[in-house]
DRENDO-1510 file (C-alpha; in Angstrom, 1 decimal, always signed):
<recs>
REC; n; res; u; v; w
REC; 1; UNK; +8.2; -25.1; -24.7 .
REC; 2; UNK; +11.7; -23.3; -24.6 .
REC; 3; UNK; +14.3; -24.4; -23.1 .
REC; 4; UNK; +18.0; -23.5; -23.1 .
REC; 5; UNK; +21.0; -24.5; -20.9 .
REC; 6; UNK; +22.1; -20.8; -19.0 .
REC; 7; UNK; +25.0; -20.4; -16.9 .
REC; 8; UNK; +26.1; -21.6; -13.7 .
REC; 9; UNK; +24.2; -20.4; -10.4 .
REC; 10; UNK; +21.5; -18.0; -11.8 .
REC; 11; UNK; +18.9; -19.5; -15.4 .
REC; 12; UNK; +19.5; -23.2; -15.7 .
REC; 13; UNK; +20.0; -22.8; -19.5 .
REC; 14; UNK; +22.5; -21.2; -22.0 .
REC; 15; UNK; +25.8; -23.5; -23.1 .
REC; 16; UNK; +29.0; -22.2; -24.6 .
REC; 17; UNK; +29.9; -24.1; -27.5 .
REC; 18; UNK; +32.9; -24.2; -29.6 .
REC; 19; UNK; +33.7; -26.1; -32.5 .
REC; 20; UNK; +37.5; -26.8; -33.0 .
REC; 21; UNK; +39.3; -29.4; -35.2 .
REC; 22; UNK; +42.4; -30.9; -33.0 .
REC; 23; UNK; +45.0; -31.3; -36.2 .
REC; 24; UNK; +47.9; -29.6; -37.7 .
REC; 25; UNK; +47.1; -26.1; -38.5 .
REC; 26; UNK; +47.5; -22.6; -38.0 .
REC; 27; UNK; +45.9; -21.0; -35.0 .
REC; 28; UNK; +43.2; -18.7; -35.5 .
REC; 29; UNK; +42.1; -14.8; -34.0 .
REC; 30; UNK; +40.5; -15.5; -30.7 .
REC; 31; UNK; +37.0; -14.7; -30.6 .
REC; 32; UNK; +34.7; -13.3; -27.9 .
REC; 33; UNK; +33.9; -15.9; -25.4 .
REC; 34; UNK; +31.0; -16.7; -23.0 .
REC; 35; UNK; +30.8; -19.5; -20.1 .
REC; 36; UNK; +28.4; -21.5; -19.0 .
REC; 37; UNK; +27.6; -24.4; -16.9 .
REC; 38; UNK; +27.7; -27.2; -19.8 .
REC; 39; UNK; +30.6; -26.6; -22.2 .
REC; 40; UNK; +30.4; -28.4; -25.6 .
REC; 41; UNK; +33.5; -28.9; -27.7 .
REC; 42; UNK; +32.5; -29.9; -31.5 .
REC; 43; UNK; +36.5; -31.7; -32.2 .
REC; 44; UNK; +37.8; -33.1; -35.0 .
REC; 45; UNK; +40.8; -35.1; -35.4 .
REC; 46; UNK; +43.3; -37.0; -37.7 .
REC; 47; UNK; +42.2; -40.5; -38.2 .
REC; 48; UNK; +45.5; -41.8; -36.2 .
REC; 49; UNK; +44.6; -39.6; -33.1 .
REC; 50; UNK; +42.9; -42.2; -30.5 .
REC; 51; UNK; +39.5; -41.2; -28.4 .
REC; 52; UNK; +41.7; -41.9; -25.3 .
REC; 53; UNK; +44.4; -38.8; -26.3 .
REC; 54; UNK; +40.9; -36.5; -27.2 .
REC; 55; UNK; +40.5; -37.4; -23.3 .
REC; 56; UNK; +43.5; -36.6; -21.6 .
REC; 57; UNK; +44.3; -33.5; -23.8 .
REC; 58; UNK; +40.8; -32.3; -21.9 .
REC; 59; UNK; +41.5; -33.4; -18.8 .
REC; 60; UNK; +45.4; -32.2; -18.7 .
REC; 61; UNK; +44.1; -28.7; -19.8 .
REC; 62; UNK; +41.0; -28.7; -17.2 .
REC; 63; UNK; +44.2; -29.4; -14.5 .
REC; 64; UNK; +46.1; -27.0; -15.9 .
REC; 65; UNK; +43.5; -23.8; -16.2 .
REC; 66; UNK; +42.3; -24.5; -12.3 .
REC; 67; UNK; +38.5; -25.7; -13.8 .
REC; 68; UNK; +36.4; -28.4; -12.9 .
REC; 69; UNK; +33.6; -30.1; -13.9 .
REC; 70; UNK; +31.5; -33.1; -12.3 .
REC; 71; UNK; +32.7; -36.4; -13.5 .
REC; 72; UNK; +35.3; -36.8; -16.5 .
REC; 73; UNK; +34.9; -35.3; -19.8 .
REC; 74; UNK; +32.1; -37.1; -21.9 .
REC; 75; UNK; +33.6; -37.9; -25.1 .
REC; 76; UNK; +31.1; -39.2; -27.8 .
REC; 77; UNK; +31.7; -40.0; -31.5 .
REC; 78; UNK; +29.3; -37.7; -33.9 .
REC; 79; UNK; +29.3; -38.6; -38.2 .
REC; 80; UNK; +31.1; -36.4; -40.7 .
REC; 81; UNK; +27.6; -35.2; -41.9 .
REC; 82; UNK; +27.0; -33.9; -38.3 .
REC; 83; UNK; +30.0; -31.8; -38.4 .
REC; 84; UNK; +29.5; -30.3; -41.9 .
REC; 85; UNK; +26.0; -29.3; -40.6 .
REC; 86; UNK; +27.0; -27.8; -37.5 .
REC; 87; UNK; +30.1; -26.0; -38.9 .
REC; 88; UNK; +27.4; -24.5; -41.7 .
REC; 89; UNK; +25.2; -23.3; -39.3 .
REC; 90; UNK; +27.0; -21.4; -37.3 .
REC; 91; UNK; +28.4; -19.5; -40.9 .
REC; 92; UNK; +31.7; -21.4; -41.0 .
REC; 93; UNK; +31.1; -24.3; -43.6 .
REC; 94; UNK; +34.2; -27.5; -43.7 .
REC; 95; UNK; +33.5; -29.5; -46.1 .
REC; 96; UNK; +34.5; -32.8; -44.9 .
REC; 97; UNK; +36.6; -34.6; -47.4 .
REC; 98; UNK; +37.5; -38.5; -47.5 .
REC; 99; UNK; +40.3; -39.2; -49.7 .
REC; 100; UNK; +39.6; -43.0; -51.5 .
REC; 101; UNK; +43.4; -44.9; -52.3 .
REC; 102; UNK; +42.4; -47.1; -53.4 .
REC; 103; UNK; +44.3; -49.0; -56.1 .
REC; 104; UNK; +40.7; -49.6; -58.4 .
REC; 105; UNK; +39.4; -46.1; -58.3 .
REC; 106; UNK; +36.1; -47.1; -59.3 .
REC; 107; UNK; +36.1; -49.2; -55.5 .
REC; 108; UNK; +34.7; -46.3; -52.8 .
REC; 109; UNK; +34.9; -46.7; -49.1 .
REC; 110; UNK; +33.5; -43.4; -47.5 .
REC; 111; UNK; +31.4; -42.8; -44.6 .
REC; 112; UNK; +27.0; -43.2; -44.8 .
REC; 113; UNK; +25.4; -40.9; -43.9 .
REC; 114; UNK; +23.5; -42.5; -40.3 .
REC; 115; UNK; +23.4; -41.7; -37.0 .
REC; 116; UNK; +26.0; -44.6; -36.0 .
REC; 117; UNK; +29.1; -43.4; -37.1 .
REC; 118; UNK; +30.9; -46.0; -37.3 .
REC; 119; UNK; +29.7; -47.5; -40.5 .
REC; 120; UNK; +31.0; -47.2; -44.1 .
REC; 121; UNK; +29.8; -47.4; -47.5 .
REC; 122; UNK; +32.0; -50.2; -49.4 .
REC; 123; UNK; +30.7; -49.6; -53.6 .
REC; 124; UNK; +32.1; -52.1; -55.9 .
REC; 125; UNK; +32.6; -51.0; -59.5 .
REC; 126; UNK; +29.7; -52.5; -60.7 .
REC; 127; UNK; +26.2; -53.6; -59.8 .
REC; 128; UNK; +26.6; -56.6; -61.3 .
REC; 129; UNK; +29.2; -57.9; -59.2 .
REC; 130; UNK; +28.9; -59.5; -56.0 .
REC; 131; UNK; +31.0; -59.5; -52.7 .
REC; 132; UNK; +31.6; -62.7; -51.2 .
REC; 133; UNK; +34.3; -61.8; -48.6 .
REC; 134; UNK; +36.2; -58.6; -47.4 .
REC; 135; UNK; +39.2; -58.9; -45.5 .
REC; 136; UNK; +40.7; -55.9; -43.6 .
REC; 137; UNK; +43.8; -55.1; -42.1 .
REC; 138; UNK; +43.9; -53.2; -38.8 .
REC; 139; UNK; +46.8; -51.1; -37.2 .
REC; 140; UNK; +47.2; -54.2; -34.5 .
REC; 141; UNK; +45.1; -57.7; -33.3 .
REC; 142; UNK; +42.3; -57.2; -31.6 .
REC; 143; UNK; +43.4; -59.3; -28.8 .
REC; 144; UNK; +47.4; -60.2; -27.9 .
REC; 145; UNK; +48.8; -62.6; -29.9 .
REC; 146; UNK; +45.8; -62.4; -32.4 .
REC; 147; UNK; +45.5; -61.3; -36.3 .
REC; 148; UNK; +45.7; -58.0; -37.4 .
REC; 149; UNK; +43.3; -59.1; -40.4 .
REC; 150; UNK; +39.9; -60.1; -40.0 .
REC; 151; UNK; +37.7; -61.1; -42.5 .
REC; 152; UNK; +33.7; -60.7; -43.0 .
REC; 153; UNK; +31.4; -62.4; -44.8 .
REC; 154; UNK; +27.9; -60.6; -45.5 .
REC; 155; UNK; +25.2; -61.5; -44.1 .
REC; 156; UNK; +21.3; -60.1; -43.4 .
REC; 157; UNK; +20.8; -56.2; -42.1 .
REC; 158; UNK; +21.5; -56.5; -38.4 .
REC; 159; UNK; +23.3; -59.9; -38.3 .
REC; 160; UNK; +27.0; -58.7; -38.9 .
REC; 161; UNK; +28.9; -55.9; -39.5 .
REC; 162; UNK; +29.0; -56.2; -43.5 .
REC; 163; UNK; +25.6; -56.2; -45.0 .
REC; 164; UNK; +24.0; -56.0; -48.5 .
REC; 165; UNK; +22.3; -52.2; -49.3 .
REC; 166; UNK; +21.7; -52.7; -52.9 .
REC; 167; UNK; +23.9; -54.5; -56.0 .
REC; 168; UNK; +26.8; -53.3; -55.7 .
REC; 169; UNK; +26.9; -51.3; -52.6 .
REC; 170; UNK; +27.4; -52.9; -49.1 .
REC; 171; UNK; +27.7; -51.3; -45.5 .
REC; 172; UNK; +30.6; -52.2; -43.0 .
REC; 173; UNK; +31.2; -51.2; -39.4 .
REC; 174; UNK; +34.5; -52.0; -39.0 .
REC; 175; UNK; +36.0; -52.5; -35.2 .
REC; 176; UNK; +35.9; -49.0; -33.3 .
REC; 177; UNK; +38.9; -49.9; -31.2 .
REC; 178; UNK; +41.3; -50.5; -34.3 .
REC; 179; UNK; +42.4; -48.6; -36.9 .
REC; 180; UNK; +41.8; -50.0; -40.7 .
REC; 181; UNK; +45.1; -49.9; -43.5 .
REC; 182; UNK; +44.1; -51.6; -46.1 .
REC; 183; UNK; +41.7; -54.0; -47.6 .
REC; 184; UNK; +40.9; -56.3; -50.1 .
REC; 185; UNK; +37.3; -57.2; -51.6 .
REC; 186; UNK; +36.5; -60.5; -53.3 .
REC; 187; UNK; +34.3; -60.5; -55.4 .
REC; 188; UNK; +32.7; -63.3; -58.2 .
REC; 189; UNK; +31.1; -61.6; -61.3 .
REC; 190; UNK; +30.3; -62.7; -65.1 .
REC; 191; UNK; +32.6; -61.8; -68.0 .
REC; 192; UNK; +30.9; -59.7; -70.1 .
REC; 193; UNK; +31.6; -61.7; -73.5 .
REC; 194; UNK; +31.7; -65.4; -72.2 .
REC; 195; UNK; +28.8; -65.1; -69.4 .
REC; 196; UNK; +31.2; -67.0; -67.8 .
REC; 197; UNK; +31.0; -66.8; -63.6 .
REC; 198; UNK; +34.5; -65.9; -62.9 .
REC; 199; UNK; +34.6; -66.4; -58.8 .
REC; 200; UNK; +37.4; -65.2; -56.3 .
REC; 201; UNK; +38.4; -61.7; -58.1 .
REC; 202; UNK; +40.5; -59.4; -55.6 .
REC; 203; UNK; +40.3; -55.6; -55.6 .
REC; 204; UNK; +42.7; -54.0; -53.1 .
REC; 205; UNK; +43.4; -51.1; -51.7 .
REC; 206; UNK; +44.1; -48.5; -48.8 .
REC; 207; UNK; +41.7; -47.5; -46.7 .
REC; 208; UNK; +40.7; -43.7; -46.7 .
REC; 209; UNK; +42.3; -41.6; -44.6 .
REC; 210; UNK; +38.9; -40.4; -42.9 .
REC; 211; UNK; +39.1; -37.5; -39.8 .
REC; 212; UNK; +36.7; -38.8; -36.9 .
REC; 213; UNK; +34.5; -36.3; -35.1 .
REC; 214; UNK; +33.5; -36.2; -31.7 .
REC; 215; UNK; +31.1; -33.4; -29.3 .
REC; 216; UNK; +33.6; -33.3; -26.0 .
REC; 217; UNK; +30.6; -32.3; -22.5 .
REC; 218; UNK; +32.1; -31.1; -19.9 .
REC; 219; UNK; +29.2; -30.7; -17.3 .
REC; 220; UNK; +29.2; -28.2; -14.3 .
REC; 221; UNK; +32.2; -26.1; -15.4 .
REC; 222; UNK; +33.6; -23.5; -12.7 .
REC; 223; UNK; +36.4; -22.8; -11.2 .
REC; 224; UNK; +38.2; -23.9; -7.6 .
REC; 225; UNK; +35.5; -22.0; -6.0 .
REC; 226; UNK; +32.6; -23.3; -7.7 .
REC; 227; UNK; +32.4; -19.3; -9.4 .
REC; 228; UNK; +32.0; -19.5; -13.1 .
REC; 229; UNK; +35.0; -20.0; -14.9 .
REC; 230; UNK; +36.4; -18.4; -18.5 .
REC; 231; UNK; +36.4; -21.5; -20.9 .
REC; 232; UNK; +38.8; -19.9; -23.0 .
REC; 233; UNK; +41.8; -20.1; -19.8 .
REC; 234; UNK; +40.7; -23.7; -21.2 .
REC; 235; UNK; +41.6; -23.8; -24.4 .
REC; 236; UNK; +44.9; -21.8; -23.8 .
REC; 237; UNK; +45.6; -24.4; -21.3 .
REC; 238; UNK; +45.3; -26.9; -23.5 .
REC; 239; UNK; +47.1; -25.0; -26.0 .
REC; 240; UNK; +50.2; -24.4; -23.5 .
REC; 241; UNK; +50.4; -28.3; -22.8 .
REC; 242; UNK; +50.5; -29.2; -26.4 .
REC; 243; UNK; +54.2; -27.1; -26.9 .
REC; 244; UNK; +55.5; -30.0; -24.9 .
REC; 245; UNK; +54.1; -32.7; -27.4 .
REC; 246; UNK; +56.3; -33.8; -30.0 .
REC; 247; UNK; +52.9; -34.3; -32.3 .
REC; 248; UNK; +50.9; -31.8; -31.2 .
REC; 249; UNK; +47.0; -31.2; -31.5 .
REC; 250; UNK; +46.8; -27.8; -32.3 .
REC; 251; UNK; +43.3; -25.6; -31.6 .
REC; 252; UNK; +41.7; -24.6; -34.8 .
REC; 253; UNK; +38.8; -22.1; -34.0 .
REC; 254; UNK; +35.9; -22.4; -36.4 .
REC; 255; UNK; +34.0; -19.8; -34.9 .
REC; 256; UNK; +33.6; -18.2; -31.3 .
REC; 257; UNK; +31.1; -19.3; -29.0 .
REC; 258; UNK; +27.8; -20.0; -30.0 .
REC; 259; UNK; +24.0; -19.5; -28.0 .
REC; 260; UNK; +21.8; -22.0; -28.6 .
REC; 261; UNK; +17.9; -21.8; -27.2 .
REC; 262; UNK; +16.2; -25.3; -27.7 .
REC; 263; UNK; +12.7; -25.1; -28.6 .
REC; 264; UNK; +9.7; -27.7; -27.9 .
REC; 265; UNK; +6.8; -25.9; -30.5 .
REC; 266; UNK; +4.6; -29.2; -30.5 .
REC; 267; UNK; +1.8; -29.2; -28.5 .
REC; 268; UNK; +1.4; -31.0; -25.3 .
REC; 269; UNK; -0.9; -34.5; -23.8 .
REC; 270; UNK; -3.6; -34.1; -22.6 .
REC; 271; UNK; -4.6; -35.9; -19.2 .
REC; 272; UNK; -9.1; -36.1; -18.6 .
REC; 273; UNK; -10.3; -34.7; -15.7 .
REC; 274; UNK; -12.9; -36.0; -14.4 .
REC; 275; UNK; -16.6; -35.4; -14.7 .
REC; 276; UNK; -19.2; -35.4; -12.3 .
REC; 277; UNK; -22.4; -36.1; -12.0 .
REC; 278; UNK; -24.9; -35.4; -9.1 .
REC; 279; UNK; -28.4; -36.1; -8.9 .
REC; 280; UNK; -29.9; -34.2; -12.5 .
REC; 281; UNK; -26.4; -32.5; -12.7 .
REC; 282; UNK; -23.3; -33.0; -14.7 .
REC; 283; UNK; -20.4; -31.1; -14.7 .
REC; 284; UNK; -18.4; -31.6; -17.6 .
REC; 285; UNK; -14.4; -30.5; -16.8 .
REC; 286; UNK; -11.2; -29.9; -18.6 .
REC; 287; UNK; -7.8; -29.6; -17.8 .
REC; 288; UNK; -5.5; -26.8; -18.4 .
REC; 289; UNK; -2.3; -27.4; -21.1 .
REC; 290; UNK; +1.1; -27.0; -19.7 .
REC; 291; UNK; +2.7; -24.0; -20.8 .
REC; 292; UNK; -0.1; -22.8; -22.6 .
REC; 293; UNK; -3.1; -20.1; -21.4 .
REC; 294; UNK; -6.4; -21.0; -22.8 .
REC; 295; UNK; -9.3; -18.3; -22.1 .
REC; 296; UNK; -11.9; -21.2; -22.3 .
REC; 297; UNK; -12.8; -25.0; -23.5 .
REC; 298; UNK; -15.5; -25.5; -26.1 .
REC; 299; UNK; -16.8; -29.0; -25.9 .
REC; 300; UNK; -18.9; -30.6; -28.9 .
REC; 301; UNK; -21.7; -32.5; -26.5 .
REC; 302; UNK; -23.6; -34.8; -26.5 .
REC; 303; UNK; -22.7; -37.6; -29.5 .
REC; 304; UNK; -22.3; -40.9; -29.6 .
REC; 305; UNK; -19.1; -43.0; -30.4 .
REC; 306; UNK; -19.8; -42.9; -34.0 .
REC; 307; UNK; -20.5; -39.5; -34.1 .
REC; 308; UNK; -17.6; -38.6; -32.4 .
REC; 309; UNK; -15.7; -40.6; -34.7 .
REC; 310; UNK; -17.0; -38.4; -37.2 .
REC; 311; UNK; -16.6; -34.8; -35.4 .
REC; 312; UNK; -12.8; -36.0; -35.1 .
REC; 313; UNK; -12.2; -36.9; -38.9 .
REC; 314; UNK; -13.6; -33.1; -39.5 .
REC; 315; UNK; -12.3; -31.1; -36.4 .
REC; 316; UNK; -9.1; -32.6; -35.1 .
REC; 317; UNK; -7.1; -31.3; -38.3 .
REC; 318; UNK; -8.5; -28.0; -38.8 .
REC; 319; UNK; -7.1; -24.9; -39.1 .
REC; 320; UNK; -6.2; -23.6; -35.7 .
REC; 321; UNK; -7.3; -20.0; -36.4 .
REC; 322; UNK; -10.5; -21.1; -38.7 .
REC; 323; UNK; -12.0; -23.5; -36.0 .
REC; 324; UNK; -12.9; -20.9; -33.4 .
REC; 325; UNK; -15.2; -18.9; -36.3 .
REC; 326; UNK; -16.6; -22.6; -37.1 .
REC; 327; UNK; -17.0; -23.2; -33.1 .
REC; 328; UNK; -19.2; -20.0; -32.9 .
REC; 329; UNK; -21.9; -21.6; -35.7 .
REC; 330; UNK; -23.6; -23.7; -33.1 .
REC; 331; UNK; -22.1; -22.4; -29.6 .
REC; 332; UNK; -23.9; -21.9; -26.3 .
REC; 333; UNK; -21.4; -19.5; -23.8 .
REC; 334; UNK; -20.6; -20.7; -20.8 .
REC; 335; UNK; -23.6; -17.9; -18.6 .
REC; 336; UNK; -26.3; -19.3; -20.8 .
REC; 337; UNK; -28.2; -21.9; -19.1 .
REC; 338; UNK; -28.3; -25.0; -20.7 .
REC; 339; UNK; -30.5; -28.1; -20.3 .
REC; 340; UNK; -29.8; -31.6; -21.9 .
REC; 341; UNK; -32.4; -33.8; -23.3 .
REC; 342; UNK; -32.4; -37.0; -25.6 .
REC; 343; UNK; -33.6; -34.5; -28.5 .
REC; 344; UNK; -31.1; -32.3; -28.1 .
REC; 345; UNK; -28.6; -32.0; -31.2 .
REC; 346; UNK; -24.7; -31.6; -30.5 .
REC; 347; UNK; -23.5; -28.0; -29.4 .
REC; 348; UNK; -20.6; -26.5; -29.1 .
REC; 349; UNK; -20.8; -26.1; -25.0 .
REC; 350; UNK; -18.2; -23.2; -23.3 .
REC; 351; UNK; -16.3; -24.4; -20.1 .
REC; 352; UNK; -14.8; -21.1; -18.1 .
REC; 353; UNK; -12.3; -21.6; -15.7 .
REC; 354; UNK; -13.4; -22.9; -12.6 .
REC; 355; UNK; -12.9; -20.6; -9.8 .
REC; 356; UNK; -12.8; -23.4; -7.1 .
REC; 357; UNK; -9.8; -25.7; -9.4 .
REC; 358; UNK; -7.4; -22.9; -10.8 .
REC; 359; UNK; -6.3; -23.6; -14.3 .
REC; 360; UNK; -8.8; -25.9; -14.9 .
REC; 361; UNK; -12.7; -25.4; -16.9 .
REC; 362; UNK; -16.0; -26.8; -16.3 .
REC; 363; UNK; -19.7; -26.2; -16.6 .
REC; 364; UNK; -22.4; -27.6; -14.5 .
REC; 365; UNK; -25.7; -28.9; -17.1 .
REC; 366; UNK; -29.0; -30.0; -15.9 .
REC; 367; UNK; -30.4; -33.2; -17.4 .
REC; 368; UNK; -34.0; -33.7; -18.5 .
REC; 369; UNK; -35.7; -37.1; -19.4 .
REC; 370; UNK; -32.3; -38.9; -17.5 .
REC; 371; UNK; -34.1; -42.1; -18.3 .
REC; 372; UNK; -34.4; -41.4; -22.1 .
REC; 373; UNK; -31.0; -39.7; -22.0 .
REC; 374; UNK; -29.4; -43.2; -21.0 .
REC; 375; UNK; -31.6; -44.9; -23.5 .
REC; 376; UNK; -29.9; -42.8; -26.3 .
REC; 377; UNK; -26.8; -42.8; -24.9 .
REC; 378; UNK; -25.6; -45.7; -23.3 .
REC; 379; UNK; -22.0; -44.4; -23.5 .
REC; 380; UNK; -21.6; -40.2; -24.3 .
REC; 381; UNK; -18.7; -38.8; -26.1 .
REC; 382; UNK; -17.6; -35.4; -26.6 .
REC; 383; UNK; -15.0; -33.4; -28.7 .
REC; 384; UNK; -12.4; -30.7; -26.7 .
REC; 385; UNK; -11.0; -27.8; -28.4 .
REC; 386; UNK; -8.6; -25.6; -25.9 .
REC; 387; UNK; -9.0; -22.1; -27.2 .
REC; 388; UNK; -6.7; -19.0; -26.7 .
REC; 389; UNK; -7.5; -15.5; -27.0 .
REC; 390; UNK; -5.3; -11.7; -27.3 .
REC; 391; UNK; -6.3; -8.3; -28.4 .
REC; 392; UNK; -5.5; -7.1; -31.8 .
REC; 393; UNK; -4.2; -4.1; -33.1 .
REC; 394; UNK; -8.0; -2.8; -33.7 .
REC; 395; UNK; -9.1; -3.7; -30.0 .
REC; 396; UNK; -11.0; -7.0; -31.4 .
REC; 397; UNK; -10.0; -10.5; -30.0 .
REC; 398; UNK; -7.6; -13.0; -32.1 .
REC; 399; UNK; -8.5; -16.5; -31.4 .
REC; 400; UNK; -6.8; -19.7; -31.7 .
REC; 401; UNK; -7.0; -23.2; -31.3 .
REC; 402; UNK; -4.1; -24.4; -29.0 .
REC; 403; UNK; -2.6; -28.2; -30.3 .
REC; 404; UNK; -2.6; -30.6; -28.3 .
REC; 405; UNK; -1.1; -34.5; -29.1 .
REC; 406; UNK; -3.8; -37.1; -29.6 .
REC; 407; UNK; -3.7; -40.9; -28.2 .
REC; 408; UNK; -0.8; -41.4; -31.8 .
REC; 409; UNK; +1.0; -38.7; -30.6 .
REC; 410; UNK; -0.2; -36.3; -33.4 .
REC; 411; UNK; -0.8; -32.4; -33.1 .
REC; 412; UNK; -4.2; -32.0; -33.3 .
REC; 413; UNK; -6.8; -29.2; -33.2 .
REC; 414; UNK; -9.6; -31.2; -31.3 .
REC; 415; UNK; -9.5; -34.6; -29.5 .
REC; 416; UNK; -12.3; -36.9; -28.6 .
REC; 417; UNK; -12.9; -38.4; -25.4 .
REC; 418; UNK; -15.8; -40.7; -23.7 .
REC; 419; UNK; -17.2; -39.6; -20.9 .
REC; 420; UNK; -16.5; -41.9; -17.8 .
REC; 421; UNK; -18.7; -41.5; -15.5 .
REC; 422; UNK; -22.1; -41.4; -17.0 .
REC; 423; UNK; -21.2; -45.4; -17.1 .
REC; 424; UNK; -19.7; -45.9; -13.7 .
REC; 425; UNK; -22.7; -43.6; -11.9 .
REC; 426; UNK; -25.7; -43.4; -13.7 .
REC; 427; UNK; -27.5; -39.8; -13.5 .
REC; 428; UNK; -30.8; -39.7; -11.1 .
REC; 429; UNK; -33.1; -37.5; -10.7 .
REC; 430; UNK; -36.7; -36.7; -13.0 .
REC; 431; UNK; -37.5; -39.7; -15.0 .
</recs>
């Protein structure tokens, strides 16, 4: 499934993105640039520039250009390691540097590598010591009248904002809304020639000077006339307001604007349809896959739970190109006639599409013995395999199993399935 994010009124699908860092710098060539309905602006910024500013720089400029967009700007904070990746991929790697100050430079604060990121690495300069308390100063109290310094104890994964990872290393989330200076780590450990527990050691320091990152959305962007608007009268706007700053963010392009196409190559669920059964007559049916154009179902029929069991531990993670040849061992196509009785060993069974369901498969079967059939089977399984099918180069047909997501969510080549109604409504018909 492929989807993509184009522009305004016509493909809902392709987004302009542009990666910028929003520091002190010199301005690089304009690129080529392309609009689209969702704009996404990769920033980053100096550690002592606040979310808020990132915010009303946007806004200011949106003002400023004539643009519009639904809502306000969605500003959300993305890691360090997201922005290395994203600058690499689009051929314009930054390497994203945190410089440590610390007074001990053996003591390393630096952002981990997670999806929250927010949280820091604190590595003492051993293993073998242990951190009992770290206190941290912030650029102002977290309430009015409060302390600037807060101090955290560790405690389980989960339970606090400092937390053991392994001897010696610990992880912190300090508070987003405040700006760390400096820190000190106490920290008890054994003197190496006495054994001796020496508690209460202090290592200070500064706290790195780390740039935060952020992906800017501005949805639905267009002009006064809801027309589709130039994002780069954007980033000039934004640009022009900044001369009047006396601390400026400046626009650093990394690269022009980029197309992205997301793509979904995972097969899709499966929902049954429903079988029928009429007098001496069942109908076995399939449903179609989103997205996907099978020429027919095979269907491994009759077997009981535990052979079903079994078909799916040797089917279900075949080869999607060698199970149609192993299919065709013990097939029977869909215009053969074919009778089912309680001698009958498994086949692989053909459903065509049904003319009266489009998109859908089934075959009708006649039932012999129906009272030894439901002695033998008291439930009846089956195993589905959607097949497609395309010409080659030499005129003769490629097949393919089409993957589809079991009951775990897995890709699979087959999936196994009771069938319903030969519980609920008993065939009739010839004893």
């Amino acid at each position: 499934m492929v989807g993509a994010i184009r522009s305004a009124s016509r493909v809902a699908g392709l987004a302009a993105l542009s990666i910028l860092t929003l520091t002190a710098g010199a301005q690089e060539p304009k690129l080529p640039t392309s609009s689209g309905t969702t704009v996404y602006m990769v920033v980053r910024t100096k550690s002592s520039v606040p979310e808020k500013r990132v915010t009303d720089t946007v806004s200011a400029g949106l003002t400023a250009s004539g643009t519009q967009i639904d809502g306000a700007p969605q500003v959300k904070p993305v890691s360090p390691l997201f922005f290395e990746q994203f600058a690499e991929l689009i051929g314009n790697p930054r390497k994203v540097e945190v410089v440590n100050s610390t007074e001990d430079p053996t003591v390393s604060v630096r952002p981990l590598p997670s999806r929250d990121v927010n949280v820091q690495e604190i590595r003492l300069p051993s293993p073998k010591q242990t951190l009992t308390k770290l206190q941290v100063r912030y650029d102002k109290p977290a309430q009015s009248g409060g302390q600037a310094t807060e101090e955290y104890l560790p405690k389980p994964p989960g339970e606090g904002e400092l937390a053991l990872i392994e001897p010696g290393r610990y992880s912190f989330r300090p508070d987003s809304e405040r700006t760390p200076l400096d820190f000190t780590a106490i920290v008890d450990e054994r003197d190496e020639k006495t054994r001796m527990l020496i508690r209460g050691k202090e290592l200070k320091g500064t706290w790195p000077d780390a740039d935060k990152f952020y992906v800017v959305t501005l949805r639905n962007y267009r002009n006064r006339l809801n027309e589709r608007a130039d994002h780069e009268a954007l980033m000039q706007a934004i640009e022009r307001g900044q001369s009047n700053e006396a601390n400026p963010l400046t626009i650093t392009r990394l690269g022009g604007d980029q197309v992205f196409l997301f793509a979904d190559l995972t097969g899709e669920g499966v929902t049954p349809d429903e079988d029928y059964i009429k007098g001496n007559k069942l109908t076995l049916r399939a449903p179609g896959l989103p997205n996907r154009n099978p020429r027919r179902v095979w269907m491994l029929f009759p077997l009981t739970e535990k052979e079903q069991d079994a078909a799916i531990q040797q089917h279900a993670g075949a080869a999607t190109t060698s199970l149609p040849q192993e299919i065709r061992k013990s097939a029977i196509a869909g215009d053969a006639p074919y009778t089912l009785t309680p001698d009958s060993p498994a086949k692989w069974l053909e459903l065509t599409p049904d003319p009266g369901r489009p998109g859908r498969f089934s075959r009708e079967i006649t039932l012999d013995n129906v009272k030894g059939l439901i002695e033998k089977y008291p439930s009846i399984w089956r195993v589905t395999a959607w097949e497609f099918e395309k010409p080659g180069p030499d005129g003769q047909p490629i097949r393919e199993v089409i993957q589809v997501k079991n009951s775990e969510r897995k890709d699979v080549s087959a999936v196994g399935s009771r069938i319903l109604v030969w519980s609920a409504e008993p065939p009739k018909g010839n004893p």
